[in-house]
N, C-alpha and C positions, 0 to 999 in steps of 0.2 A: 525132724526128718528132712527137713529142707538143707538145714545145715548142713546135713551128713550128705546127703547127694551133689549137693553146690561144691564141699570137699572132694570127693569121690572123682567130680567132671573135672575140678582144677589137677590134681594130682594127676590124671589119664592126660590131659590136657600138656602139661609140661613138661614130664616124662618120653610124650611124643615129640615134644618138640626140642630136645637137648641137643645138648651143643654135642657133635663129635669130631673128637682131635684127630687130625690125620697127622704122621710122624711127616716133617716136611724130606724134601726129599735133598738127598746128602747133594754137594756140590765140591768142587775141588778148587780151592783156591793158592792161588802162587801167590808166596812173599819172599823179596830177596833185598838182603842184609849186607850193610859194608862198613867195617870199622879197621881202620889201620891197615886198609891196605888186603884184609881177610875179608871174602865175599861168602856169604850164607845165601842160600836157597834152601826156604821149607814148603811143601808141598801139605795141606792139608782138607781133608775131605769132613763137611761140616753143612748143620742146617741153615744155616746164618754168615754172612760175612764176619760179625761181629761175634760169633763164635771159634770161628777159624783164627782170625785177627787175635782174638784172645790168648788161644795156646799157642799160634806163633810166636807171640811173643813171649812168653814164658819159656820157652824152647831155647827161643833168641838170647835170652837173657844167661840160661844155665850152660849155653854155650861160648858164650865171648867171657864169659866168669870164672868155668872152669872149677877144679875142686878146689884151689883155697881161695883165699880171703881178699879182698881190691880195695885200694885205697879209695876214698869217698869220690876225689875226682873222677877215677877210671868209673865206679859204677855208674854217676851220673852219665856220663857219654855212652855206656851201653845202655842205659833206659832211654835215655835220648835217643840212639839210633834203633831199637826196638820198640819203639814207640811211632818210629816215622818208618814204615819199610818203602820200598822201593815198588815200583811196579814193575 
């Protein structure tokens, strides 16, 4: 009987005291891009720097890339400069 009461107080116990997540609140971050002379500005609205930072670059990337294929050099220098954006 003790067991089951001693359980009973923990479970009410911890229950009460749970973590609750709040969704952080979005933020807008500017990143601006320069390769060859062609200047990017992405505008992204995110919980995290490091959220936003993320899909700029990915953005970054499928833009200075274009739809076909780049030689390994040229890719390196678009991960390189999507990798460092500008303030």
């Amino acid at each position: 009987m003790k067991a089951l009461i001693t359980i009973a107080i923990f479970a009410f116990c911890s229950s009460s005291f749970a973590w609750v997540s709040h969704d952080a609140v979005a933020k807008e971050y500017t990143f601006k891009y320069k390769l060859s002379g062609q200047s990017l500005e992405i505008k992204k609205q995110a919980g995290s720097y490091e959220e936003a930072y993320e899909m700029a670059a990915q953005q970054c990337f499928s833009f200075y890339k274009g739809a076909g294929k780049v030689s390994e050099n040229r890719g390196l220098d678009i991960i390189d400069v999507c990798a460092n954006p500008r303030s």
